[in-house]
N, C-alpha and C positions, 0 to 999 in steps of 0.2 A: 274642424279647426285643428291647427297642430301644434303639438307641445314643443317645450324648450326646455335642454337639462341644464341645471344648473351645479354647478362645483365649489365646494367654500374655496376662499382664495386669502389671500395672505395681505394683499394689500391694493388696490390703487392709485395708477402714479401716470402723467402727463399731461397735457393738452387735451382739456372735453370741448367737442365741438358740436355746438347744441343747436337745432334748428328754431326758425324765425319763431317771436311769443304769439301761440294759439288766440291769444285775446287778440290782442292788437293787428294780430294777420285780418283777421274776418272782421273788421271795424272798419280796418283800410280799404278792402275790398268793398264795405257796403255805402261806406260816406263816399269814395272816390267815385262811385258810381252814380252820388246821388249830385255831385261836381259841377261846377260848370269848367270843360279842359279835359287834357288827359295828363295824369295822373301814371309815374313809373315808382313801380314799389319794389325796392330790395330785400333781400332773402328772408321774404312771405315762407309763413310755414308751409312744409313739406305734409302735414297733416292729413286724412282722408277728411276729418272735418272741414278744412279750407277747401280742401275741394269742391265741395260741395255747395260751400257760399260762391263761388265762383260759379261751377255751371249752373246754378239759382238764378245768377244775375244773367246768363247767357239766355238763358230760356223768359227771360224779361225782354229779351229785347238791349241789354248791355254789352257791348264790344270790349271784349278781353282777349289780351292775349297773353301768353305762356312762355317765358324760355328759363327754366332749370327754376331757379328759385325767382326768379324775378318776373314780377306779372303787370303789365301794362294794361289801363283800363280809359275809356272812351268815356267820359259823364253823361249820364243822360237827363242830367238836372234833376233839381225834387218829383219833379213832374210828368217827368219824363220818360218814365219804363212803358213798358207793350206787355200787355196782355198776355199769359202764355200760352200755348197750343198745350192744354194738359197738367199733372197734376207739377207743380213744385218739388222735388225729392232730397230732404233734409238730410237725409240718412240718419248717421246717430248724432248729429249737433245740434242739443239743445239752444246753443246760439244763435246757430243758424235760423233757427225756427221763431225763435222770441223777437230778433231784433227787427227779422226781415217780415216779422206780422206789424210790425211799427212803423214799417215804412209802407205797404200794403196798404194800409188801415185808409190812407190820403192817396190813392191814388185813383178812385172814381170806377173803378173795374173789379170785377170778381180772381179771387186767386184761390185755388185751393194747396196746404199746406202736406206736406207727410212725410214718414218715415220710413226709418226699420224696427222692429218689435218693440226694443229696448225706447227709442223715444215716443214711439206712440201712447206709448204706457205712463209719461210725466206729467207732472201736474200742466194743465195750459191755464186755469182759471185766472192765474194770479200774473196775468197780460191780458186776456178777455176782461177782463172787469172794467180794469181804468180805458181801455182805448172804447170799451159800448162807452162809457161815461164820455167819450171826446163823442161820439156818433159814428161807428163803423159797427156795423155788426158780424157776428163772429161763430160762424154756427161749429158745436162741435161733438165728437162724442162722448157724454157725461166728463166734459173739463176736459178731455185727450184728443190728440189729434188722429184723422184728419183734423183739420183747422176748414173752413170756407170763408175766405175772407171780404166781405162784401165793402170796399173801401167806399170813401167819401171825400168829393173834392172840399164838403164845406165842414170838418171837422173845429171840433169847442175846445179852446183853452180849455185846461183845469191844473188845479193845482191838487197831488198826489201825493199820499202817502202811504208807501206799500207795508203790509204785514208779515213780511218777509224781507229781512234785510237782503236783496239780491242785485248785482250791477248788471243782469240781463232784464230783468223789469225797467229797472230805470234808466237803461237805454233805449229799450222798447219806447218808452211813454216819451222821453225825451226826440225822438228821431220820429215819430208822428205828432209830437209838435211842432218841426219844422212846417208843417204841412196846415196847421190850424192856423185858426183865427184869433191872434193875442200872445200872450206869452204862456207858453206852459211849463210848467214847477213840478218836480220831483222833491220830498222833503224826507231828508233821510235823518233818522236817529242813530244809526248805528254806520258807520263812512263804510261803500263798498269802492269797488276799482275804480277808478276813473279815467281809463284807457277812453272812452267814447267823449268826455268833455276835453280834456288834452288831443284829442284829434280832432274834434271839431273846431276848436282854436285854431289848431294850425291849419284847417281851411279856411280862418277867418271868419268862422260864428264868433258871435260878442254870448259868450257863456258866463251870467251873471251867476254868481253863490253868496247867499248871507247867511250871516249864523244868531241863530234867536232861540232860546229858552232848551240847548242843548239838543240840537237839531240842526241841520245843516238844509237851506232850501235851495237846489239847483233851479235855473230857469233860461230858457231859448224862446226867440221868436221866434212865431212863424212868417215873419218878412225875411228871416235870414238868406241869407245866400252862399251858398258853402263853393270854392272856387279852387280848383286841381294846382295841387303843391306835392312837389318829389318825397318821401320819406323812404326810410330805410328801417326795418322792423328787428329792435334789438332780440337778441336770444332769449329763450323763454327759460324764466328762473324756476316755474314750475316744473317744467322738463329737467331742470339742472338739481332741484330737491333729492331725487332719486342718487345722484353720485356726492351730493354732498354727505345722507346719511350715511352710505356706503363705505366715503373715504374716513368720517367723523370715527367711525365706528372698526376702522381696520387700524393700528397701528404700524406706523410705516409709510402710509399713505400719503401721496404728496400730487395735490390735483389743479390744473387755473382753469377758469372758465371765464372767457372773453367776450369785453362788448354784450354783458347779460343784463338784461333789463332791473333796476332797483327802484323803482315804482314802489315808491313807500305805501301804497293799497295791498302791493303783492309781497313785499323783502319783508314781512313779519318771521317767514322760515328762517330768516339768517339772526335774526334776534334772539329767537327761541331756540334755535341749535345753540346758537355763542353764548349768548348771557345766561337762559336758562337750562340749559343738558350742557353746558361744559365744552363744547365744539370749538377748536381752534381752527378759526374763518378770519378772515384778511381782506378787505375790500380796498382796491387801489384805481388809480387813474378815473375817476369818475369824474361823466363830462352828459349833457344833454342832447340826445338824438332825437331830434323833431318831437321837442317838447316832451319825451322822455326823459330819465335820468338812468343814463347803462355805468358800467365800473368793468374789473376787473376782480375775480375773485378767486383767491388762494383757499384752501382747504386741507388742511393738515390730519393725519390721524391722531388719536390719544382725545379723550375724554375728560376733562376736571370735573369736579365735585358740581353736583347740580344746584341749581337755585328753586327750581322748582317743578314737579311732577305731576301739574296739571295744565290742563287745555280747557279754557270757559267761555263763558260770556261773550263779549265784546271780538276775543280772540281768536272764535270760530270763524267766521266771515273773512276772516285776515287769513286765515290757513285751511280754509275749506279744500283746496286742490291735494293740498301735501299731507291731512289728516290720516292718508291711506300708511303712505310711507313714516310716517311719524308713530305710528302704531307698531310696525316692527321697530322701531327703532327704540321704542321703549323697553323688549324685552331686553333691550342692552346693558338699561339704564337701573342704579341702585333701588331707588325708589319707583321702579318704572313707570307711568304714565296713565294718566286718568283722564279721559277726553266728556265734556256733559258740554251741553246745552248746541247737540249736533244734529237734532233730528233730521236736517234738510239732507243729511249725508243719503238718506234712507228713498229719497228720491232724485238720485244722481242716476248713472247709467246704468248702476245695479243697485241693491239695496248695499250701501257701503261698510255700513256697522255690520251687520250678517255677513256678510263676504270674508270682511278682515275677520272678526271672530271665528269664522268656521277655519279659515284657510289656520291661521294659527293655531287653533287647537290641532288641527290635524298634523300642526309642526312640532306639538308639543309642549306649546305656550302656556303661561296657565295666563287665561283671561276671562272677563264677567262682562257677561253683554248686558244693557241698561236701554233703556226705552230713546232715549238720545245720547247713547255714548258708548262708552265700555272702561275699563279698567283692566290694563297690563301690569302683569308683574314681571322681574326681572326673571330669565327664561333659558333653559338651555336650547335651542332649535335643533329639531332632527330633522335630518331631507325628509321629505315624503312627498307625495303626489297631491299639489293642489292645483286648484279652479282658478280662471280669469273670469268666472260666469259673466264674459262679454265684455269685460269692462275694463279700457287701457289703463287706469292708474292701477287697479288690483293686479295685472300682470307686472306692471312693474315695477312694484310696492315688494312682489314674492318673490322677484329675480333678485332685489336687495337681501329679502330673509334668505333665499338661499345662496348668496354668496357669505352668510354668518353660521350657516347650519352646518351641524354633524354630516357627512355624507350626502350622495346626492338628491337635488330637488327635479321635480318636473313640473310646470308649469302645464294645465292643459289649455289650449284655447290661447295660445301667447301670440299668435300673429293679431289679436285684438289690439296690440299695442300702438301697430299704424295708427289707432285713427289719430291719437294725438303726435309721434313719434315712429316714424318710418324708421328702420335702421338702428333702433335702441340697443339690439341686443349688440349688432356689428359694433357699432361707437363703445356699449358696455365691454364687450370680448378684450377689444384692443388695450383697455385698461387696464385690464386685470393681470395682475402680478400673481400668480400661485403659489402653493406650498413648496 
């Protein structure tokens, strides 16, 4: 794999032009496929993980086609996929693999699921559990994929509550209860993304939610009928995290990033930058794109006095993506930064809390790793040589620290960043203002 050097830089200034949101791309592509119609979807991420959910559905038996960002897709109804000649290849998207086991699960045929190293290695238990409890069984090895997925045309409502606050479980269980018999309930305690129920609406599922005893319970039939509607897949604000902390943290800096999705599941980073670290952020023209809500967003350098220098509870799930990059961003910060109750970090595409701790120390951080978190202090960063060990947010989470560090950084393993961002560095380069 090949490194990237990195140079400290003096500020960032212009127009970031951020590819389609990774969530919402691979929702689009799997509900539109699940349609009755075709279905033209606008600047779909660029992603290796999109990728992947695309030729998944090709090798079903779904007609898709491709021209630059924009992917046109053929429905093949709930019901409707073929069997594939061979295994499924998820590569590294855990997304990939959770939601399209949930559609599997109702389709009466054998699939088997897999990877590359990094996903074969995550947890699957915690989507085998609830869909054997619908009647699909799920053979696997010790809870890791492969996956075999033995679906079922006559699968059982249930009504679910995961032990893991996660919006890929509960789209899973949600998108094989299309497929069941009744209504099926997801019941969340703690609110994740809701990209999968905002898109099922805008195919016309009737997506019930009530709220009882501090709990929120989603619920879909499975008489629904999901029917092909155009959308357009706003920019991904996860993607946009990376130069926000970058511009927050140079003074000088003066950044907009347009038409980016503010999906109040996902825009807790623009909270926690502005309100709590001090980030002067500007959110303008905000308007609804297929039942999304995008804006426009300014980003100024200079830091105010912080509110406050922890990440907990409730607030992990809201910033699980950007906990990478919020981690350098703490060595910035007076009181730097205290992340707990993140164990789930630890089973992402590399172990995340271990990744950031090492790479910083190796920057010179002083930081304390904890069983679900760590603690940053505020940090002088020296270049040195650190690790992507695989993992696109860690590559460029350290492209940030090293555009703050003493001298130069190397990245090793940094073309890992396609999977979620193709082109990160070219979009970062052009930004950057030097000494």
């Amino acid at each position: 794999m090949s490194g990237m050097f990195i140079r400290p830089a003096k500020a960032l200034q212009g127009k970031i032009a951020l590819p389609g949101d990774k969530s919402i791309s691979h929702r689009a592509a799997l509900l539109s496929a699940m349609a009755v119609g075709v279905t033209r979807i606008d600047n779909f991420a660029t992603s290796a993980d999109c990728v992947s959910t695309l030729e998944c559905l090709k090798r079903l038996g779904v007609e898709v086609g491709r021209d630059g960002t924009t992917v046109t897709i053929r429905g093949s109804g709930k019901t409707g996929f073929r069997q594939a000649d061979g295994h499924l290849d998820c590569g590294n998207s855990g997304t990939t693999m959770r939601l399209l086991t949930g559609i599997l699960a109702g389709q009466g045929f054998e699939s088997v699921l897999t990877g590359d190293d990094s996903l074969r290695s995550r947890p699957m238990q915690r989507v085998i559990r609830p869909l054997a409890a619908m009647g699909a069984a799920i053979d696997s090895e010790s809870d890791r994929a492969p996956l075999t997925v033995h679906g079922s045309k006559t699968l059982r409502a249930i009504a679910y509550r995961p032990e893991v606050a996660s919006a890929q479980i509960k789209s899973c269980v949600l998108l094989a209860g299309l497929n069941a018999q009744g209504e099926t309930s997801v019941i969340e305690a703690v609110a994740t993304r809701d990209h999968t129920e905002r898109m099922l609406r805008w195919l016309g599922v009737d997506v019930r939610e009530t709220r009882a005893d501090d709990a929120t319970k989603i619920s879909v039939s499975g008489e629904s009928v999901l029917t092909a509607k155009n959308l357009t897949v706003p920019a991904d604000i996860s993607a946009g995290a990376f130069f926000m902390v970058a511009a927050a943290c140079l003074p000088g800096s003066h950044i907009a990033i347009q038409n980016v999705g503010l999906n109040p599941t996902r825009s807790a980073i623009i909270d926690v930058l502005s309100r709590n670290f001090g980030a002067a952020i500007e959110v303008s023209e905000q308007h609804e794109l297929n039942n999304e809500p995008v804006g426009t967003m300014i980003v100024r350098g200079g830091l105010m006095p912080q509110q406050s220098n922890q990440i907990e509870g409730r607030m992990v799930s809201d910033l699980i993506d950007e906990i990478p990059v919020l981690a350098v961003f703490g060595t910035q910060l007076e009181g730097g930064l205290e992340v707990r109750d993140a164990a789930e970090l630890r089973v992402k595409e590399s172990d995340r809390i271990a990744t950031v701790v090492e790479n910083l120390k190796r920057m010179g951080a002083d930081v304390e790793e904890f069983e679900d978190g760590f603690l940053v202090r505020k940090s002088r960063l020296r270049g040195a040589r650190v690790d992507s060990f695989g993992d696109h947010r860690i590559a460029m989470a350290f492209a940030v620290a090293g555009l703050l560090a003493e001298g130069e950084t190397e990245i090793a393993g940094a073309d890992c960043a396609a999977v979620s961002f193709p082109g990160f560095f070219e979009v970062l380069q052009n930004a950057i203002v030097y000494q």
